[in-house]
Backbone bond lengths (Angstrom), bond angles and torsions (degrees), N, CA, C in turn:
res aa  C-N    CA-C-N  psi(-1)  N-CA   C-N-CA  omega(-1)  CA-C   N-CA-C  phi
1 X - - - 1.454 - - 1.531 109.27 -
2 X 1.520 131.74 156.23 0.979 111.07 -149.15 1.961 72.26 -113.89
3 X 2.022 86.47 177.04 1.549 78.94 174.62 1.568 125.12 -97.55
4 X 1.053 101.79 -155.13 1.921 85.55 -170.64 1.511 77.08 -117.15
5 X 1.463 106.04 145.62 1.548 112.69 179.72 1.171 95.87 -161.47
6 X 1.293 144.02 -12.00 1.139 148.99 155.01 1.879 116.16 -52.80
7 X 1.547 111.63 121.01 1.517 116.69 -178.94 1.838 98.02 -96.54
8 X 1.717 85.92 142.97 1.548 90.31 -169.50 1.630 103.52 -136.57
9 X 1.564 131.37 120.40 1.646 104.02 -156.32 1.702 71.20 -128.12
10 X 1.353 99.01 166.47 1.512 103.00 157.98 1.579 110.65 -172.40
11 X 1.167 138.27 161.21 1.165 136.82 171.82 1.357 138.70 -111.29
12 X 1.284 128.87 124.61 1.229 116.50 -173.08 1.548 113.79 -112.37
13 X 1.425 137.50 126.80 1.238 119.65 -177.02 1.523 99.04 54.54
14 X 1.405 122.09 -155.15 1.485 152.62 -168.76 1.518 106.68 -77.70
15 X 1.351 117.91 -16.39 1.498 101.98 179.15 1.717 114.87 -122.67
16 X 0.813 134.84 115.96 1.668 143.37 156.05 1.525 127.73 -45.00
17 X 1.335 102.67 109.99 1.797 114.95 170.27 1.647 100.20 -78.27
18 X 1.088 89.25 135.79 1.785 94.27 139.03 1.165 118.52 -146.05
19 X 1.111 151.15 -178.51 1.460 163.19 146.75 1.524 133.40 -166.37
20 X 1.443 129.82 -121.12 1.330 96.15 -178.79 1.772 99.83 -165.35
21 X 1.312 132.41 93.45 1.137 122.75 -169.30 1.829 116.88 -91.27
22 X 1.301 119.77 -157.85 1.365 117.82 -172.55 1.700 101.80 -89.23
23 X 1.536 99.27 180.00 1.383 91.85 178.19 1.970 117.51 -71.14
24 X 1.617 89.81 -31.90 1.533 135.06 -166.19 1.786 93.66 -64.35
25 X 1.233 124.52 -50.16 0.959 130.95 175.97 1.531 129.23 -62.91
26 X 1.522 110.09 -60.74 1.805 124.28 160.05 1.422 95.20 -33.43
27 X 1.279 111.76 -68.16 1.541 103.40 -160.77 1.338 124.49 -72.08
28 X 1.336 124.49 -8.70 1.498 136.21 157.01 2.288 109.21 -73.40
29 X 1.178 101.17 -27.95 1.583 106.83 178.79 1.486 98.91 -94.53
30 X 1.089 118.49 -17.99 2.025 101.73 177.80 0.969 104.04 -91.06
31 X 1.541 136.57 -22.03 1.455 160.37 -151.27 2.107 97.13 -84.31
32 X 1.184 98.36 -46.80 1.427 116.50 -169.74 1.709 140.35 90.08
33 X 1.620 79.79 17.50 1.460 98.08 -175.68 2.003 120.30 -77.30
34 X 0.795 107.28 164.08 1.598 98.59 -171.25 1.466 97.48 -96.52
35 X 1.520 115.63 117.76 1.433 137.41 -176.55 1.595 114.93 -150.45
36 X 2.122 78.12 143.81 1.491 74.80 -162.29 1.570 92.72 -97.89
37 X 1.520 132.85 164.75 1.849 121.32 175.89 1.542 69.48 -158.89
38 X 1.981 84.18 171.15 1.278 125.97 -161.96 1.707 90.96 -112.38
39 X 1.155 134.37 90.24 1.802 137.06 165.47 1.344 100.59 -57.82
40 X 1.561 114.39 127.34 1.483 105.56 -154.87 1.941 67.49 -123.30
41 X 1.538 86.97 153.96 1.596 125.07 174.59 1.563 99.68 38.33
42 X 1.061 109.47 64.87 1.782 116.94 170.73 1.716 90.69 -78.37
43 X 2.118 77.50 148.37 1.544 100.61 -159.52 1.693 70.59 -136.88
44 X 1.869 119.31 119.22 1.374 110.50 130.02 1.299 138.23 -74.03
45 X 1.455 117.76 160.43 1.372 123.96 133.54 1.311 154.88 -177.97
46 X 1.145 109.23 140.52 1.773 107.63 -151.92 1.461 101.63 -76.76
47 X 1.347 104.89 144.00 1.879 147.40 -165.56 1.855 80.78 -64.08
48 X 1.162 105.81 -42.76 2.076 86.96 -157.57 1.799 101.41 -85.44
49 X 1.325 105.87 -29.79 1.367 102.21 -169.50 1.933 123.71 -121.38
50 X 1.371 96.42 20.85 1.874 110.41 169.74 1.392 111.19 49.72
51 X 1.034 134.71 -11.12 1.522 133.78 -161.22 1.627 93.09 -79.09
52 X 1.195 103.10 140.78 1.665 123.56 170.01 1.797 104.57 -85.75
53 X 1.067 132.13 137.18 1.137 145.93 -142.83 1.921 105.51 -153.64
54 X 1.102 91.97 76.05 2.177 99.90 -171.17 1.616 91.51 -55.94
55 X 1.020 129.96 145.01 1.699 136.00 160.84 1.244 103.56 -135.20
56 X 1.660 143.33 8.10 1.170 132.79 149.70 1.456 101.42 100.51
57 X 1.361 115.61 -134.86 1.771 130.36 167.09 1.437 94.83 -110.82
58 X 1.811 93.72 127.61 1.403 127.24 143.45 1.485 147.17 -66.93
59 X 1.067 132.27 83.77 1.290 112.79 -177.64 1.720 109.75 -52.54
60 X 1.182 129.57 145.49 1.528 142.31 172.38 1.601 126.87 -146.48
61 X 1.503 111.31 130.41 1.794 99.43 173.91 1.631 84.79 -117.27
62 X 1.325 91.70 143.26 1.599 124.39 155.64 1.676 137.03 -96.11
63 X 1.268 110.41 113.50 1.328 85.03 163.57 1.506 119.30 -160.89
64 X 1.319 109.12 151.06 1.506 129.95 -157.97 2.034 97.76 73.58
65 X 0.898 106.91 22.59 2.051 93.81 157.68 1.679 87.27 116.16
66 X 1.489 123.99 -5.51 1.769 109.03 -140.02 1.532 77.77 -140.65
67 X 1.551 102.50 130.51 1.245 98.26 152.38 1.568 152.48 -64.12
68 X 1.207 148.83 115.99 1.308 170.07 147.08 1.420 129.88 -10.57
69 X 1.146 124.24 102.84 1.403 125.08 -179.34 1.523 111.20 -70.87
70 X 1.605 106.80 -26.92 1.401 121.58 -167.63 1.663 102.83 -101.69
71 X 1.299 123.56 137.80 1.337 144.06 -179.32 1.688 84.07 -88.85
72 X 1.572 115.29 155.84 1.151 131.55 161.81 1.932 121.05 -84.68
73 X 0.759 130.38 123.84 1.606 138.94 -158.59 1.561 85.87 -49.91
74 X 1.152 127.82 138.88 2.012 152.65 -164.97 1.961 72.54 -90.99
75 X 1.542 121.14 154.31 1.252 132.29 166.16 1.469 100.12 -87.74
76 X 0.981 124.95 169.05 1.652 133.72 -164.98 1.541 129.74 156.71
């Protein structure tokens, strides 16, 4: 598996993700395809109060470039 070395920031509302996905991955999320990745060592933080906020690994689906509130239906 390759490593994640790729930096990935984005904002939602008032607070900012970042973390750090594969190369394999970025280029499947700039691409606009619907993918699911693991955001490794996500760091929040909220706009009013600066504090860095570690949350570890994220699970996340993407799709069309933007992250997803909605998971894609599991086949079954």
């Amino acid at each position: 598996m390759e490593k994640a070395t790729e930096f990935l920031s984005f904002t939602l509302g008032n607070v900012t993700l970042s973390g750090f996905v594969t190369p394999e991955e970025l280029a499947r999320i700039e691409s606009g395809e619907v993918v699911d990745v693991l955001l490794r060592g996500v760091i929040a933080v909220h706009g009013d109060v600066g504090e860095d906020v570690p949350l570890g690994d994220v699970a996340c689906t993407f799709i069309g470039g933007e992250l997803s509130p909605f998971a894609p239906p599991r086949g079954g």
